[in-house]
C-alpha positions in Angstrom: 23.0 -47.0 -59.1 22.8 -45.5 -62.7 24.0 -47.9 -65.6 25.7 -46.8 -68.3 23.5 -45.5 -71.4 23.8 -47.3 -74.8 22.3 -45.0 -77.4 21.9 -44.2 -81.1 23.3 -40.7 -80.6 25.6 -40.1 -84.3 29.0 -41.5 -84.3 31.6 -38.6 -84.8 34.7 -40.5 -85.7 35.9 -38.3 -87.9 35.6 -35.6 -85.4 37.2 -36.7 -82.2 40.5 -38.3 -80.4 39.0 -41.2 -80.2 39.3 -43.0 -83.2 42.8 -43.7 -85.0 44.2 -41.2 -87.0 47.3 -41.6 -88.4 50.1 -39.9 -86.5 51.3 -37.6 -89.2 47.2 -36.1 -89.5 47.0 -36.4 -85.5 49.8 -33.5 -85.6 49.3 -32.3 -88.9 45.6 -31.6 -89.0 44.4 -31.7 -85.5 45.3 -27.6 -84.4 42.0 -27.8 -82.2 41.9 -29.4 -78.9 38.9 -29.2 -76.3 36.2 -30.4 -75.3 32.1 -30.2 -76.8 29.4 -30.2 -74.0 25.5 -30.4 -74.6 23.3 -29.0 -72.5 19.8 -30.7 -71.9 17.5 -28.2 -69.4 14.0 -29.5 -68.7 11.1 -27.6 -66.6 9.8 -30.2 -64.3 7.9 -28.7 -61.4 7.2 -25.5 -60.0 10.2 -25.6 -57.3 12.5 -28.5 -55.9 13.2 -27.8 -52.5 17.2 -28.3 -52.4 17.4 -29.6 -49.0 15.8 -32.4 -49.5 17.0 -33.2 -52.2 20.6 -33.2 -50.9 19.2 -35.5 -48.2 17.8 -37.8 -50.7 21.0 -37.8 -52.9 23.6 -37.2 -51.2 24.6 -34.3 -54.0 26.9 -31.5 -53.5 25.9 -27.6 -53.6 26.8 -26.1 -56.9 28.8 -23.3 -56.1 29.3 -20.0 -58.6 32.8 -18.8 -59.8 32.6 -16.1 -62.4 35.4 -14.6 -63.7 36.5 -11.0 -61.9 33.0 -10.7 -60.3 32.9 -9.7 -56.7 32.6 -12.4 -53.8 29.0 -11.5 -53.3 27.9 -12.1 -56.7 26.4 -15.7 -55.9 23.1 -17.5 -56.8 21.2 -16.7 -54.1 20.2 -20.6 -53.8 22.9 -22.4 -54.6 21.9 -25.1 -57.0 22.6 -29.3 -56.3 24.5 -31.1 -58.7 26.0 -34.7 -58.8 28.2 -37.0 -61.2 25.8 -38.8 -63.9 27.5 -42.6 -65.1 29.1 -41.9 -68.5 27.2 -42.2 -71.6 28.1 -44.7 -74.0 27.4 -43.7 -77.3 26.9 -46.4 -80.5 30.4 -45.9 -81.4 31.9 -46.7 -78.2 32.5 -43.2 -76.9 32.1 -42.2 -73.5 30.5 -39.0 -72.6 31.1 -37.9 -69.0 27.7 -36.5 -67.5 26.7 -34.1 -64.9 23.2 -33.3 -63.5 21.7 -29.8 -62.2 19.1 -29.0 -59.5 17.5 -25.1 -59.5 15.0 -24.7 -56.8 12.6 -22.7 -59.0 12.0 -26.6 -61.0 14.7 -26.6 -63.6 17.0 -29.2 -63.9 20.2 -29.2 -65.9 22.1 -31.7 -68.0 25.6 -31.8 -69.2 27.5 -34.1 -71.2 31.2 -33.5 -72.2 33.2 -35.1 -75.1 36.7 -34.4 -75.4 37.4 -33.5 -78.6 40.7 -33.1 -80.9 40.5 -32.6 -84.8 40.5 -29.4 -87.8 38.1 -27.0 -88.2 36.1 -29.0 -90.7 36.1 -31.9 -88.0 34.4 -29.3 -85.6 32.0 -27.7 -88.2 31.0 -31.1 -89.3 30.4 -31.8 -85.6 28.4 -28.7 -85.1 25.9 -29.3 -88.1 25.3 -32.6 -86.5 24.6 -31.9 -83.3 22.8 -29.0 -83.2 20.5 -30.8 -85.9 19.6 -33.8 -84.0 17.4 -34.9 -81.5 18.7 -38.1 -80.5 19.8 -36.1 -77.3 16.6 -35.1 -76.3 15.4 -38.5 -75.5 18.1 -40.2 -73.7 18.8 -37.0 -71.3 14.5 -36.8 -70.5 14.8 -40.5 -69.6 17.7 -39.5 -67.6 16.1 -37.0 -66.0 13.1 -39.2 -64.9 14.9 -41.4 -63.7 16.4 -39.4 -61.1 13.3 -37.1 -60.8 11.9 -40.6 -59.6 13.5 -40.7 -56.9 13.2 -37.0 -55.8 9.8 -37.2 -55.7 9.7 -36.1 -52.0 11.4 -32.8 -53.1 9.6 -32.0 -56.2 7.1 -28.9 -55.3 3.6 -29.1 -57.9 5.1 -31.5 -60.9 4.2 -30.7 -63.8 2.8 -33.6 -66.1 3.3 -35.0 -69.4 5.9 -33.9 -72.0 8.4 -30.8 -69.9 8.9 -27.5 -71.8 12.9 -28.6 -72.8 15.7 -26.5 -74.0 19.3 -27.3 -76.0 22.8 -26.0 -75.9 25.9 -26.9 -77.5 29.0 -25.5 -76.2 32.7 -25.8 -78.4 35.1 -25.1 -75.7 38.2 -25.0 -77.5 41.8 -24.7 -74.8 44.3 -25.0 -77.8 44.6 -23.8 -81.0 47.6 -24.0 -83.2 47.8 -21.2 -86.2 49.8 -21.0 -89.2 52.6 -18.6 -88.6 52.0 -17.8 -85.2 53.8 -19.2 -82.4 52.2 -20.7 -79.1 48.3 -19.6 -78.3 47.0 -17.0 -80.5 45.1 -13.8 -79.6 41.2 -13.2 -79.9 42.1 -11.2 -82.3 44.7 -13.0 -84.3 41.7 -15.8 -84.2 39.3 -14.0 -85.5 41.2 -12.7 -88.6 42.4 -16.0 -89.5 39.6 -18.2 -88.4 36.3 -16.1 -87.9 34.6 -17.3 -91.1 35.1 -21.2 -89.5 34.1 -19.6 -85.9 30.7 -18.3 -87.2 29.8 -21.7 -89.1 30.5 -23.9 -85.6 28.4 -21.2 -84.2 25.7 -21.4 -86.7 25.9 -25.8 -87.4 26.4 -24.9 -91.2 28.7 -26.7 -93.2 28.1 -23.9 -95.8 29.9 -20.8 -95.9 28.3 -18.2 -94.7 27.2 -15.0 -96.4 29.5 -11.8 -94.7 26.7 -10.2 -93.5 25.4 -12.9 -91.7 29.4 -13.6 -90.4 29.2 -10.3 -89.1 26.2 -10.9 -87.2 27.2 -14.0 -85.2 31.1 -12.3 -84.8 29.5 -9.2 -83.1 28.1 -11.3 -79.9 31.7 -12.0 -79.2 33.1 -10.8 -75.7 36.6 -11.3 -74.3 38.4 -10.1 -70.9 42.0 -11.1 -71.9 43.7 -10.6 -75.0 44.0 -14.5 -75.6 40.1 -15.6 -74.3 36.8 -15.3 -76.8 33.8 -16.3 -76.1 31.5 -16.0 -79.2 28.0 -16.5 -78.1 25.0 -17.4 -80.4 20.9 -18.4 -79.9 21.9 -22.8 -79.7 25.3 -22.7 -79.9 28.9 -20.7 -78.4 32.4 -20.9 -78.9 34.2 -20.4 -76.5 38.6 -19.9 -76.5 39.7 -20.9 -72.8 41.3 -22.6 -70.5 39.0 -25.2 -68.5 38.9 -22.9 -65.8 38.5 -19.8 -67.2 35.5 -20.8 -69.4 33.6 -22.2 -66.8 32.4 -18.8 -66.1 30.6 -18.8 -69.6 29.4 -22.7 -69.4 27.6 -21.5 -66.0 26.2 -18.5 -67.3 25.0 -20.1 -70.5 23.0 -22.4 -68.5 21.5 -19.9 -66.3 20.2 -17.6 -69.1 19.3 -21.1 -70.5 17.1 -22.2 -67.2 15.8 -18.9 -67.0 14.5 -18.8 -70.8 12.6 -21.9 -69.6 11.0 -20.0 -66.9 9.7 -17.1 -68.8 8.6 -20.0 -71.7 6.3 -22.2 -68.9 4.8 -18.7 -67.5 4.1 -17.3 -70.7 2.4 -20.6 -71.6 0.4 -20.7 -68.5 -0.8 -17.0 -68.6 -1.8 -17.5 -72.4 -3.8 -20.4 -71.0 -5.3 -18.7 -68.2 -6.3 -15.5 -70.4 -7.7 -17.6 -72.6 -10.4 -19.0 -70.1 -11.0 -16.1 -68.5 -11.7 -14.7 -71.9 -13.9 -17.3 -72.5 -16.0 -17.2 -68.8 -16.6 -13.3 -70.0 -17.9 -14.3 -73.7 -20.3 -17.3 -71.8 -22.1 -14.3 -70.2 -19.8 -13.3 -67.7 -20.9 -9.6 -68.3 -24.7 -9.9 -68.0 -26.1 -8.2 -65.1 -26.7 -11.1 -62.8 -23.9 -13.4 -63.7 -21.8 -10.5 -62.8 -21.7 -12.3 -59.5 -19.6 -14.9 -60.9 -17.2 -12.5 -61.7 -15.9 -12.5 -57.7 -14.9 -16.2 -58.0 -13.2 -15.9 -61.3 -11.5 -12.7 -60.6 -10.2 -13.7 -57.0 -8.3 -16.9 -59.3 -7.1 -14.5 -61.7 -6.0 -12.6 -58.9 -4.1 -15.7 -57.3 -2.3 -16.5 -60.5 -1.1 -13.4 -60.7 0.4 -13.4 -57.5 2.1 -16.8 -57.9 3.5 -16.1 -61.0 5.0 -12.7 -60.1 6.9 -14.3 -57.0 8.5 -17.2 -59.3 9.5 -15.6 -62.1 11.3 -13.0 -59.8 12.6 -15.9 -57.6 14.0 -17.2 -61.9 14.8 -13.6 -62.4 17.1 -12.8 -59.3 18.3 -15.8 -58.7 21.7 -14.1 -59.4 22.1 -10.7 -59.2 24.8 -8.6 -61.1 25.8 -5.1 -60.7 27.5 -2.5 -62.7 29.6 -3.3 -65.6 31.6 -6.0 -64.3 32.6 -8.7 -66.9 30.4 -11.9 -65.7 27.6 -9.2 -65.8 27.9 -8.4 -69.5 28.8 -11.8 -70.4 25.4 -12.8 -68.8 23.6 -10.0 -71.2 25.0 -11.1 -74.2 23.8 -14.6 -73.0 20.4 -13.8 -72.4 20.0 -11.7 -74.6 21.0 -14.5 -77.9 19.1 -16.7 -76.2 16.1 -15.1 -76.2 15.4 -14.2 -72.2 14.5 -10.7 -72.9 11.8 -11.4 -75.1 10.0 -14.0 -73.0 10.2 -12.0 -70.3 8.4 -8.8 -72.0 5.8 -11.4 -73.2 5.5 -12.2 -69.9 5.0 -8.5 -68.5 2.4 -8.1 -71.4 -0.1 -10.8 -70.6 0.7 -9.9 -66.3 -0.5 -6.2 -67.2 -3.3 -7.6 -70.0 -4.0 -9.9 -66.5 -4.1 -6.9 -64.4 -6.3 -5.1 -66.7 -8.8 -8.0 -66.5 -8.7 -8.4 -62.8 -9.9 -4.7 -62.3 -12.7 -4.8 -65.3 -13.9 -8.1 -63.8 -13.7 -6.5 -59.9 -15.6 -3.2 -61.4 -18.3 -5.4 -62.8 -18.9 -7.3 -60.0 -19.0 -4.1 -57.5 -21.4 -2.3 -60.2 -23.4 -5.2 -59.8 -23.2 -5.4 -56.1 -24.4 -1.4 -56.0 -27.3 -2.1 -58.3 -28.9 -4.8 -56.2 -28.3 -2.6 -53.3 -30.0 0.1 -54.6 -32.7 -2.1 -55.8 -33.1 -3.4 -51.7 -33.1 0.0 -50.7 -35.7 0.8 -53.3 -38.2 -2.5 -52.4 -38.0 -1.7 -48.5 -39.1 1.9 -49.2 -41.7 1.1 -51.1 -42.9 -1.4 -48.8 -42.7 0.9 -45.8 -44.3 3.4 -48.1 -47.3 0.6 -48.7 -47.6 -0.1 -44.6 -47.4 3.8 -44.3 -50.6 4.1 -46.6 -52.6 1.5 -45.0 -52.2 3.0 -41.6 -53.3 6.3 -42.6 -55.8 5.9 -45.3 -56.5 9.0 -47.2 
């Protein structure tokens, strides 16, 4: 069984319910009331085969609910997830945990801290958190701990330091504004309070330039008139109840695994073009070493294969039609995050791969024709020789 984690993670007392406040400023200046989650995703193998890993664990199959999305809009292979022990942090807080399993080698990491303060208590929590590391650490030793165990289900682990990435989500369920009774509107929100919105989004304590207010306000989407969810590339905000922004929470980690998908396999195909590269500028040209080329190109070949099928298997791992909501929420997700970028980089060096694989299969097949040529040429002269020493002029 997990113990609970002690850890040098930044105290926030002047940011959360935790700590005493004195009553009149626990009603007076606390209008916000929610909850902050980190996300920790890590790329640890090439694909974790989920049955076994239930087996192993005993965990429970992470079913999807997106908001007004269809009943067959589900990951195709339902991730595992199970209950971490609660992190302790220096201060004394307790950070309830959760743990993800993707089958194509992803695993997930949440951590959830209730929070209740002003909007200076939440921007001052945002340009703490999305500036530190301390995270980083505790959830990778996390991580392999329970990877240790789920050894039998781990499918080609990768070794050394894992390609990682961070989220911070401000999930805000009440919000109490001046002269307006009971839950405000998006809109209402972002009239009095979008200026605040786009710092938390941003982790700057600093106000921000309008332009650059503008830009993080415009990746805001909402479905009814009192839900927001403002999403930006480390950080969202997101106006909810519990339930209904769950839909976001999932999707954000989702376009968040995926990024770390397209990230390894862009990695890896920069690698191998780089040898293969190399093998050509050692010679791999010349007319005889053109024979090496079969070996090399028949690898390239197999890389290219292998990394098609797994970034599709990342890629549709859900699939979303038509312009339903969860479908443009997941857009806007991917898109801040920087998914659609990796994955053109990723088309790029598959085609630039492609390319190769037919230069390098040309080469070897001109080389192939040449020699032969040259046999056919070597056995006619030799009959020709024979011919002329059995009939002597």
């Amino acid at each position: 069984m997990d113990r609970d984690i002690t850890t040098t993670l930044p105290a926030t007392a002047e940011a959360t319910s935790s700590y005493p406040r004195s009553e009149a400023a626990s009603h007076a200046e606390a209008p916000l009331r929610g909850s902050v989650l980190v996300l920790m995703q890590f790329d640890v193998c090439e694909e974790i085969r989920l049955d076994v890993l239930r087996d192993i664990f005993g965990a429970r199959t992470a079913e999807a609910s997106f908001k007004k999305a269809p009943a067959y809009v589900r990951y195709q292979r339902p991730p595992v997830e199970e209950t971490l022990e609660p992190l302790v942090l220096e201060s004394g807080e307790r950070l309830t945990g959760e743990i993800k399993y993707y089958d194509y080698g992803v695993v997930s990491l949440v951590f959830e801290l209730p929070f209740a303060g002003t909007w200076d208590d939440l921007i001052q929590l945002s340009c703490r958190w999305t500036s530190d590391t301390s995270f980083d650490a505790v959830a990778s030793r996390i991580a392999r701990q329970k990877l240790e165990r789920a050894a039998p289900a781990l499918i080609k682990p990768y070794k050394g330091d894992w390609l990682q990435e961070d989220y911070f989500v401000f999930q805000i369920r009440e919000i109490a504004l001046p002269g307006i009774e009971g839950p405000p509107s998006a809109a209402d929100l972002l009239a009095a309070r979008g200026d605040r919105i786009a710092q938390v989004v941003r982790g700057e304590t600093a106000q921000l330039s309008e332009g650059e207010r503008q830009e993080v306000l415009q990746s805001r989407i909402s479905y009814y008139p009192n839900d927001l969810a403002v999403i930006g590339w480390n950080a969202a905000f997101i106006y909810d109840t519990a339930a209904g922004a769950e839909t976001a929470i999932q999707l954000l980690q989702y376009a968040n695994s995926q990024l770390l998908e397209f990230r390894h396999y862009d990695e890896f195909l920069t690698r191998e073009l780089e040898n293969v590269y190399a093998f050509l500028d050692r010679g791999g040209t010349g007319l005889w070493s053109r024979w090496r080329t079969a070996r090399a190109a028949s690898k390239l070949h197999t890389v290219l294969l292998d990394v098609n099928e797994l970034t599709e298997r990342a890629d549709n791992a859900i699939k979303f039609l038509s312009d339903m909501f969860s479908a443009r929420l997941y857009k806007l997700a991917a898109q801040k995050v920087g998914v659609p970028d990796y994955k053109d980089l990723v088309k790029e060096k598959l085609q630039t791969a492609e390319d190769l694989y037919r230069f390098m299969v040309e080469q070897f097949n001109q080389s192939r024709a040449f020699v032969l040529e040259l046999m056919v040429v070597v056995i006619l002269i030799i009959e020709l020789v024979y011919f002329f020493k059995g009939h002597p002029l």
